[in-house]
Structures are given as C-alpha cells and as structure tokens.
Residue frames as a rotation matrix with the C-alpha (Angstrom) as fourth column:
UNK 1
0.583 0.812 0.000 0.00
0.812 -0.583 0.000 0.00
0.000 0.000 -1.000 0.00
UNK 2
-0.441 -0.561 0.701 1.22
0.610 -0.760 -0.224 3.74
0.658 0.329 0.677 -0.91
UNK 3
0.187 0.219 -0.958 1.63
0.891 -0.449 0.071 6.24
-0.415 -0.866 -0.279 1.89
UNK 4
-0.451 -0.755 0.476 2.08
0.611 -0.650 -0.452 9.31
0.650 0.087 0.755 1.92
UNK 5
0.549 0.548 -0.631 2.33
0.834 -0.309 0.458 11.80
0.056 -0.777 -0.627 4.81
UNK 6
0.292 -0.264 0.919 2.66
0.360 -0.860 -0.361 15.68
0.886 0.436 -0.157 4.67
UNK 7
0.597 0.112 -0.794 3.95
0.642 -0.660 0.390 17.87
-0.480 -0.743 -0.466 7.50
UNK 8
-0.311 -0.950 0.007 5.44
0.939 -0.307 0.155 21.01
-0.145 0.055 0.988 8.23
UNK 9
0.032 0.716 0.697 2.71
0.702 -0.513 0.494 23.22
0.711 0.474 -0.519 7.75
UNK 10
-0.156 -0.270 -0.950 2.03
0.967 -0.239 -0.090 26.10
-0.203 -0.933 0.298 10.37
UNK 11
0.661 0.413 -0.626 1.30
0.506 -0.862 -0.035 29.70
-0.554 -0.294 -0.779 11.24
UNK 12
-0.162 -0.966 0.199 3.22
0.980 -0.134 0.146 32.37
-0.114 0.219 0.969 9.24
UNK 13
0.108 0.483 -0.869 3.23
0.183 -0.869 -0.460 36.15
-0.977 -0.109 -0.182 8.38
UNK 14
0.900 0.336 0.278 3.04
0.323 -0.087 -0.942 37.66
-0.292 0.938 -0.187 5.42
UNK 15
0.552 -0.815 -0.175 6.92
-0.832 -0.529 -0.166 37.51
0.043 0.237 -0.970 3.73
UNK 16
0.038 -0.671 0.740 7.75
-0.812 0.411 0.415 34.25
-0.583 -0.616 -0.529 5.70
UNK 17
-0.100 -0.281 -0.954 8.50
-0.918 0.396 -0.020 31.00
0.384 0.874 -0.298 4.81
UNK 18
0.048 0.144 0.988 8.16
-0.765 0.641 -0.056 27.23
-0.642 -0.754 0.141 5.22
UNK 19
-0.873 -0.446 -0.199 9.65
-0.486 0.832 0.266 23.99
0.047 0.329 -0.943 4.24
UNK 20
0.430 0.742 0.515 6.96
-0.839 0.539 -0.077 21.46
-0.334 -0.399 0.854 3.79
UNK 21
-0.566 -0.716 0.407 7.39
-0.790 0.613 -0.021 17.53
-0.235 -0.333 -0.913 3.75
UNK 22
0.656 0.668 -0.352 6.13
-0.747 0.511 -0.424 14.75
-0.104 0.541 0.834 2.14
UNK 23
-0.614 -0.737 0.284 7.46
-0.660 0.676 0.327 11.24
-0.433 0.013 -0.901 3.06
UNK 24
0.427 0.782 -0.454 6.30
-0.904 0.356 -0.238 8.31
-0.025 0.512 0.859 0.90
UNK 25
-0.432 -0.809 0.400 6.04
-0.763 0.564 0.316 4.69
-0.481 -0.168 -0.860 1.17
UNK 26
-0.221 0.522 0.824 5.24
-0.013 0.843 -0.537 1.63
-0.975 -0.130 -0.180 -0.27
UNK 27
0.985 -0.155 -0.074 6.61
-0.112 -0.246 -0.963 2.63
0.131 0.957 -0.260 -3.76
UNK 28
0.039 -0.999 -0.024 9.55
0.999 0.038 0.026 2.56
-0.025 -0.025 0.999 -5.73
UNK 29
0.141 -0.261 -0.955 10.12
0.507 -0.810 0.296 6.26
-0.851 -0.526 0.018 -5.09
UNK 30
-0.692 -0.604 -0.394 13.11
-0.306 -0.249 0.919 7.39
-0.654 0.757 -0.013 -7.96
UNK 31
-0.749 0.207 0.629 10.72
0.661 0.192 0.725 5.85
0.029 0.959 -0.281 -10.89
UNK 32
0.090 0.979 -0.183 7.51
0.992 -0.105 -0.073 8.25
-0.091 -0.175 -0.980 -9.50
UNK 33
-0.257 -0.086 0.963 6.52
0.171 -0.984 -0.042 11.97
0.951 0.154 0.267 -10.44
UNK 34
-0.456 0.459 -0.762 5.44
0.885 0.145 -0.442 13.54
-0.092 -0.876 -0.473 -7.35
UNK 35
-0.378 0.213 0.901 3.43
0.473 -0.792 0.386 16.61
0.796 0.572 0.199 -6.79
UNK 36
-0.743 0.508 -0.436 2.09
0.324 -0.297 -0.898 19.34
-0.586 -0.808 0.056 -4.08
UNK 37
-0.207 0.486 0.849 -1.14
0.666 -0.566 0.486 20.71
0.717 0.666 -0.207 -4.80
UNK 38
-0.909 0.386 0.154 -3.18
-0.414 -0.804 -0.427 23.71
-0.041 -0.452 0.891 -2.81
UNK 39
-0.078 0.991 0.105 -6.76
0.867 0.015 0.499 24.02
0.493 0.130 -0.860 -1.35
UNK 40
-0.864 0.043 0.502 -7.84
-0.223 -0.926 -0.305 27.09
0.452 -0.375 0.809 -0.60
UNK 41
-0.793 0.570 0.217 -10.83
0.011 0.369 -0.929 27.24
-0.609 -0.734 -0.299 1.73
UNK 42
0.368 0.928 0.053 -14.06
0.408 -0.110 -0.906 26.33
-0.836 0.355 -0.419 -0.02
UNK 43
0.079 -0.463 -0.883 -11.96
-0.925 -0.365 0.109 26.25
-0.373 0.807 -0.457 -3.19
UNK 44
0.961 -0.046 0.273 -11.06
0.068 0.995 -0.073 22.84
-0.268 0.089 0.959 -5.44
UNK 45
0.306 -0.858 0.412 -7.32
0.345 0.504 0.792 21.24
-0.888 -0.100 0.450 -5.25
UNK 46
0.934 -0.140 -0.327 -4.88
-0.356 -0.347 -0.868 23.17
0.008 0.927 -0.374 -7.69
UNK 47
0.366 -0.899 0.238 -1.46
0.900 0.277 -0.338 21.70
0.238 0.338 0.911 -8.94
UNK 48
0.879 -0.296 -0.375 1.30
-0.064 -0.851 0.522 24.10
-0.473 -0.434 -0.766 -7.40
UNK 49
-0.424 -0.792 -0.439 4.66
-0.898 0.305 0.318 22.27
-0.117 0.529 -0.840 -8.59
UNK 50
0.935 -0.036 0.352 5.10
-0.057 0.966 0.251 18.69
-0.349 -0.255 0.902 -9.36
UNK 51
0.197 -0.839 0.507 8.83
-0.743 0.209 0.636 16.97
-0.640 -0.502 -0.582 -9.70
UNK 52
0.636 -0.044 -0.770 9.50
-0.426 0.813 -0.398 13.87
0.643 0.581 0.498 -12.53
UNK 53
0.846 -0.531 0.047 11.48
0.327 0.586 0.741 11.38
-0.422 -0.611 0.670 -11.43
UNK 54
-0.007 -0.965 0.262 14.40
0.908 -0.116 -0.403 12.63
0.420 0.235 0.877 -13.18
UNK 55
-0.490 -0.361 -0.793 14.24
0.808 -0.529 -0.259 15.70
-0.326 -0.768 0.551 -11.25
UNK 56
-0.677 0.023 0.736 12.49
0.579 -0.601 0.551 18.22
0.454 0.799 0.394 -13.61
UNK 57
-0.602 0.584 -0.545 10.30
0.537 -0.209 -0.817 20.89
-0.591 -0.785 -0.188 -12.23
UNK 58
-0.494 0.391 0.777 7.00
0.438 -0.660 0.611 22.85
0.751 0.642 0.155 -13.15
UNK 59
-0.736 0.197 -0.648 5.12
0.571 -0.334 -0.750 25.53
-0.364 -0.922 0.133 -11.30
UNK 60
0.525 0.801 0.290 1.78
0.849 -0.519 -0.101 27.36
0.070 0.299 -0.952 -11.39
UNK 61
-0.039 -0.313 0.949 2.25
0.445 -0.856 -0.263 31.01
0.894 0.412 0.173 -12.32
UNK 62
0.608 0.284 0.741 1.53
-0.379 -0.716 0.586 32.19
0.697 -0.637 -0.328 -8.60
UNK 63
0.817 -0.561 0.135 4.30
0.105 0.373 0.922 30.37
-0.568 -0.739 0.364 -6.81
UNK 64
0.712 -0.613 0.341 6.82
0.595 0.270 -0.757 30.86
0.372 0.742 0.557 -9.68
UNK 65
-0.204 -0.860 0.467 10.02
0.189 -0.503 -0.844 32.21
0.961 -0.084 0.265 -8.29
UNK 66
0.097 0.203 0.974 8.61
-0.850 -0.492 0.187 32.12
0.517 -0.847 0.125 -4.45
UNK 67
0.632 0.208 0.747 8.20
-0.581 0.765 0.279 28.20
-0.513 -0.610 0.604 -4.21
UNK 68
0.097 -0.624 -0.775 10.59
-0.967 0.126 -0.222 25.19
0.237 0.771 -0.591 -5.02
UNK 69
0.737 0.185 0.650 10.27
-0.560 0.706 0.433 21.84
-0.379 -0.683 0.624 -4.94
UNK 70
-0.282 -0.823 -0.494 12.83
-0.787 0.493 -0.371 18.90
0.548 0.284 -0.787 -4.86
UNK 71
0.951 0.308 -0.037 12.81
-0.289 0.922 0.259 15.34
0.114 -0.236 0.965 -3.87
UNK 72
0.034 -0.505 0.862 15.03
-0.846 0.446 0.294 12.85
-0.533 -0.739 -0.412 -1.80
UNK 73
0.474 0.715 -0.514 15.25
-0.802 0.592 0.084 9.78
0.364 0.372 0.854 -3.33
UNK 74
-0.783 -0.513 -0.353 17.53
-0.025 0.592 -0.805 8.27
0.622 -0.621 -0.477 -0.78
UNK 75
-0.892 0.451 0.039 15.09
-0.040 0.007 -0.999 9.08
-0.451 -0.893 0.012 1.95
UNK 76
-0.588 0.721 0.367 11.85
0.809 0.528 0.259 8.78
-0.007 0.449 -0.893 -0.37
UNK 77
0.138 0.501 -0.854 10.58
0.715 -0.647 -0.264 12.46
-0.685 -0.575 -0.448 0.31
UNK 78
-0.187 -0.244 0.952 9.72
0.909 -0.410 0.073 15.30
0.373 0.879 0.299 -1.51
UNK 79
-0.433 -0.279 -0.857 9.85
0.760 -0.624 -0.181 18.97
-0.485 -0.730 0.482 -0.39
UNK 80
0.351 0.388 0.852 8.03
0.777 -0.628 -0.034 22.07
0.522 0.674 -0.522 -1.09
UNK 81
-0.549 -0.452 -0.703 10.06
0.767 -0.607 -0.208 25.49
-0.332 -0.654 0.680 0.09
UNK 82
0.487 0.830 0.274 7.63
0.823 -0.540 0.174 28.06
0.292 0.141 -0.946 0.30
UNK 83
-0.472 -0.704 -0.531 8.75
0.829 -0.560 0.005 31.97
-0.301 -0.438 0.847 0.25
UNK 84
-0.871 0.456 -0.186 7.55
-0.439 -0.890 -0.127 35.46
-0.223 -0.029 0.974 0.43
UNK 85
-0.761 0.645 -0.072 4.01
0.566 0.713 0.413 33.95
0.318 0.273 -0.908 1.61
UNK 86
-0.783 0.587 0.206 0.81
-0.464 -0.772 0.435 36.10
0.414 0.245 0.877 0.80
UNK 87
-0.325 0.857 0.399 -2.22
-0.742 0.031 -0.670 35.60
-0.587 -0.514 0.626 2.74
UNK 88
0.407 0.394 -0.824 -3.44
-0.911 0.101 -0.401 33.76
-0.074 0.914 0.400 -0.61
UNK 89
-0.199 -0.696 -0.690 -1.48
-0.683 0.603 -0.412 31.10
0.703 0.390 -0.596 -0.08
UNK 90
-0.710 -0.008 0.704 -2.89
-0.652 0.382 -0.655 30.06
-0.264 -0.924 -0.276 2.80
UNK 91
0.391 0.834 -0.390 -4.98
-0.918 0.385 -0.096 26.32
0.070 0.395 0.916 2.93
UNK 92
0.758 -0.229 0.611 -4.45
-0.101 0.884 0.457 22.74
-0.645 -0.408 0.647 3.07
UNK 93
0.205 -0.590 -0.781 -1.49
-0.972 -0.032 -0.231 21.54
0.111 0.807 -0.580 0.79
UNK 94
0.800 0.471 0.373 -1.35
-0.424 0.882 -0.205 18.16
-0.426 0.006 0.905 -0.23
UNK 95
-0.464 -0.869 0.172 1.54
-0.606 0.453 0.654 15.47
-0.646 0.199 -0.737 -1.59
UNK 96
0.762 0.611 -0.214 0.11
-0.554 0.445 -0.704 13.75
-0.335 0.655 0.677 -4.71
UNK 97
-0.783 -0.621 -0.036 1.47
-0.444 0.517 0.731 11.06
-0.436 0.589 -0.681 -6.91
UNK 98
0.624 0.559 -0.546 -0.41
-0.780 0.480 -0.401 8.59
0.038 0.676 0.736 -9.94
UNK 99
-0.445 -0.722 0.530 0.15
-0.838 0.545 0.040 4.79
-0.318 -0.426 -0.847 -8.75
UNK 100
-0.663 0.571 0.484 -1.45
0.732 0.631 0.257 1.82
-0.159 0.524 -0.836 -11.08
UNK 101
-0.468 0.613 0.636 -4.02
0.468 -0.439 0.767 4.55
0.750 0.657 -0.081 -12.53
UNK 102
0.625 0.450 -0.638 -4.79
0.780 -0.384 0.493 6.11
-0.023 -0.806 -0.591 -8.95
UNK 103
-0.024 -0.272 0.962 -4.50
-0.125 -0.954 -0.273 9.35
0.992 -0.127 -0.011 -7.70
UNK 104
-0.244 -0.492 -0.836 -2.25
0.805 0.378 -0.457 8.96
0.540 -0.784 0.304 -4.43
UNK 105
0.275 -0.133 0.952 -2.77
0.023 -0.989 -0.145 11.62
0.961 0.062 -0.269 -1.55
UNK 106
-0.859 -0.401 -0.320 -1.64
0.300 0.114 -0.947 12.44
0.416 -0.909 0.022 1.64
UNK 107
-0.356 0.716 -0.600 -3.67
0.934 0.243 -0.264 13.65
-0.043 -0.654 -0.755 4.25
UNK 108
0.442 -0.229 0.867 -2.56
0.469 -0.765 -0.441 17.14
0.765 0.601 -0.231 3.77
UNK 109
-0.037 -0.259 -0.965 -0.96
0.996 0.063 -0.055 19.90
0.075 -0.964 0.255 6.10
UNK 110
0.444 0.853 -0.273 -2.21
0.895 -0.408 0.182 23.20
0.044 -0.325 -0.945 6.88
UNK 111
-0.772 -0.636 -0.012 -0.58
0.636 -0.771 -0.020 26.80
0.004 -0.022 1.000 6.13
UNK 112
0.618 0.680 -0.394 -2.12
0.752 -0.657 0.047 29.59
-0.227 -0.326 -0.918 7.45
UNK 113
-0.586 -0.654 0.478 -0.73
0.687 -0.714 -0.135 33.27
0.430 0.249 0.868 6.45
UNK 114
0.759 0.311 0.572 -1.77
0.158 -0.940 0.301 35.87
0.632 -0.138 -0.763 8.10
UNK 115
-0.319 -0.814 0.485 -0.43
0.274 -0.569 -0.775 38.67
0.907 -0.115 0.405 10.28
C-alpha cells in the first residue's frame, strides 16, 4: 500500500516562509513523479509544482520564483520550500502522486498566512 504523509505546515506572516514535507512509502520512489497541490478554503485542489522522477520541475504562475520543490530519493521524500508567503497562499497543501491509474494523496498539512 502507498503512503504518503505531509507535515510542516504552520502559522506564518506575510513575507515568511516554510519547508513542507512529504514522506512516501510503499513505492519505488526514484521511478515516481510527485506533486504538491493547494486548497484554498471552499476552493477545489490546484497543482502548485510537481517533480518527474528525473528531477524536472514545473510551477503554477503564482508560486513561480517564491516556491521550489525537490525530492530525496535516498530518503523517499519530496519537499516544497515556500517563500515570500501572501495571505493567498494560505490552505491545506497536499503530496500527490499517480500509482497503477490512482491518484495517491496524503492527508494534507495546513498553512495559514496571516499577520
């Protein structure tokens, strides 16, 4: 069975930053894209970055050049670094992946911006 489990989430002001986490098991890791998405409150799940397995990255136009993600593939984990964070940014954020024709998720963890 495929885990995955987000943390790192947490209170911030507007400017700061945060590392999120996303550890994943019960896969071969290195062969898997991975991906973070966003919910905003009373909003539907949007694709922020995702990650190929060869390392490549893409990003939604509103996190370009604020967020960055990378992946572990010794430790199985993928990261999202989150900077200069806007109120707007604030919501659940999720760890995705596509495993035998499923959409994988985590539970999610929780970023709040405000001041």
């Amino acid at each position: 069975q495929v885990y995955l489990v987000e943390s790192g989430g947490g209170l911030v002001q507007p400017g700061g930053s945060l590392r999120l986490s996303c550890a994943a098991s019960g896969l071969n890791f290195r062969l898997f894209a991975m991906a973070w998405y966003h919910q905003a409150p009373e909003k539907q799940r949007e694709l922020v970055a995702n990650i190929s397995s060869n390392g490549a990255a893409n990003y939604a136009e509103s996190v370009k050049g604020r967020f960055t993600i990378s992946r572990d593939n010794v430790w199985n984990r993928v990261y999202l670094q989150m900077n200069s964070l806007k109120p707007e940014d604030t919501g659940v954020y999720f760890c995705g992946t596509r495993y035998r024709a499923r959409d994988i998720w985590g539970q999610g963890t929780q970023v709040t911006v405000s001041s």
